[in-house]
C-alpha positions as CSV (number, residue, x, y, z in Angstrom):
1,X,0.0,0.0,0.0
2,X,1.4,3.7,-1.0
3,X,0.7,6.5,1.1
4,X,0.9,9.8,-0.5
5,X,0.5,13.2,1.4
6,X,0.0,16.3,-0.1
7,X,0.8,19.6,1.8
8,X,1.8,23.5,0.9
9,X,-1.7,24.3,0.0
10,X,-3.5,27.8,2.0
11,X,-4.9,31.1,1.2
12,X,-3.2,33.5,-1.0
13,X,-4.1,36.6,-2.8
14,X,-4.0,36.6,-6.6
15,X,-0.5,37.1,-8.4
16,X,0.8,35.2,-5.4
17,X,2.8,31.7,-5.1
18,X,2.4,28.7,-3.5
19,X,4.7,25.1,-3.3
20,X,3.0,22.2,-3.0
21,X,4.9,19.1,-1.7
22,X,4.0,15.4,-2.0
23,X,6.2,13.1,-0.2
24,X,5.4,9.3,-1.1
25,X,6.1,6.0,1.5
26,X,7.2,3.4,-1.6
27,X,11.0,3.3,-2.2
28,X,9.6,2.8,-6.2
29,X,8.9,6.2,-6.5
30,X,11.8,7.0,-8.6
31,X,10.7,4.5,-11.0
32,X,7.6,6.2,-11.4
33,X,5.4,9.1,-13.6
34,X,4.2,11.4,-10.6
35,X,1.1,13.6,-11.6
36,X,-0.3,16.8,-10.0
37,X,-4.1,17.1,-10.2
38,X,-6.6,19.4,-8.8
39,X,-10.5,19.5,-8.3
40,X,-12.3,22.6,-8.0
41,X,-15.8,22.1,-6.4
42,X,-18.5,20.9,-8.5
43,X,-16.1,19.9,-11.5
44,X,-14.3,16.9,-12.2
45,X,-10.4,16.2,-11.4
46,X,-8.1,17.3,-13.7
47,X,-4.5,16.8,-14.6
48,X,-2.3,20.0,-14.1
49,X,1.1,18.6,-14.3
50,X,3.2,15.4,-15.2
51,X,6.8,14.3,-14.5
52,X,8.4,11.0,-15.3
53,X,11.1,9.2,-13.5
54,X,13.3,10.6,-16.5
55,X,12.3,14.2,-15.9
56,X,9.7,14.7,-19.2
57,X,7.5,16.9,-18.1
58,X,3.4,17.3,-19.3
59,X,1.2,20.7,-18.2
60,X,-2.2,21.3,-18.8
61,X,-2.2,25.0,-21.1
62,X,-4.0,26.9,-18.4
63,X,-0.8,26.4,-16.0
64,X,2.4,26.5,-18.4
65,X,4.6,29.4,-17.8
66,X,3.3,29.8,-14.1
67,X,3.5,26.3,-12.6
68,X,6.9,24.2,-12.0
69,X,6.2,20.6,-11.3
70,X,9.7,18.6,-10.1
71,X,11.0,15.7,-7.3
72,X,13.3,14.7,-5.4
73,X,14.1,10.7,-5.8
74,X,16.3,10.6,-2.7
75,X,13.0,12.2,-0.7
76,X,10.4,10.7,-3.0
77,X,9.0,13.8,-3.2
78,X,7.3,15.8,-6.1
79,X,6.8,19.3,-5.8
80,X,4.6,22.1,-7.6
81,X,5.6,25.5,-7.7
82,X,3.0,27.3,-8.3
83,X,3.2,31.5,-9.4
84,X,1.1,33.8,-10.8
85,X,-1.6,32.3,-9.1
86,X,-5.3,33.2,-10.2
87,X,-8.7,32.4,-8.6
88,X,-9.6,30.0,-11.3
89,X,-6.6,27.8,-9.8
90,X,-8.6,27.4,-6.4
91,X,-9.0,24.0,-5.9
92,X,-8.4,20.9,-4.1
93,X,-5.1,19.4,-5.3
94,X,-3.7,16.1,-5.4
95,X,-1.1,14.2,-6.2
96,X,-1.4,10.5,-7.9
97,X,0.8,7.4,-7.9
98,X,0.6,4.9,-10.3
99,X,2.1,1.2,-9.6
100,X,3.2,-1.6,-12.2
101,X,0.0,-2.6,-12.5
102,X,-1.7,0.5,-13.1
103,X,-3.3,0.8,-10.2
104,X,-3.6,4.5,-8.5
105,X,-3.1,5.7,-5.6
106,X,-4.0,9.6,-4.5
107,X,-3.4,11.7,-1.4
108,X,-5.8,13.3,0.7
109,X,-5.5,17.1,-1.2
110,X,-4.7,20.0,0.2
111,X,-6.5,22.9,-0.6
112,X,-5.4,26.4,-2.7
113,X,-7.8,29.3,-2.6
114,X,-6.9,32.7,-4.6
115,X,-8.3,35.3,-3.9
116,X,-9.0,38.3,-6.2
């Protein structure tokens, strides 16, 4: 079983920055594609950023040029650094695992709010 937890989220005002840390329990983690994702209420989960154990890195349009997604194998951690920050990116965000047999594990969020 992986346990993911998610923390760095609060309350800032828009044009402000955030970093979001998730810090995994499975040594496998640097083996692994870590994803950020993020669910604002009433709407579905979506991806905002990708990083593979090689480095290649995926973001969703609405977050390139203001969002850094990176980790740290020797911490199994995967960070989001996250600037320019607008009220559209309030939401609840999670990370997501993925093992050799595609199964997924997610964290328990932590929350961003923007304010305008």
């Amino acid at each position: 079983q992986v346990q993911l937890m998610e923390s760095g989220g609060g309350l800032v005002q828009a044009g402000g920055s955030l970093r979001l840390s998730c810090a995994a329990s499975t040594s496998t983690f640097r083996f692994r594609t870590m994803g950020w994702y993020r669910q604002a209420p009433g709407k579905q989960r979506v991806l905002v950023a990708t990083i593979s154990r090689t480095g290649d890195i995926v973001y969703t349009d609405s977050v390139k040029g203001r969002f850094t997604i990176s980790r740290d194998n020797a911490k199994n951690t995967v960070y989001l650094q996250m600037t320019s920050l607008k009220p559209e990116d309030t939401a609840l965000y999670y990370c997501k695992y993925t093992n050799w047999v595609n199964e997924d594990y997610w964290g328990q969020g932590t929350q961003v709010t923007v304010s305008s």
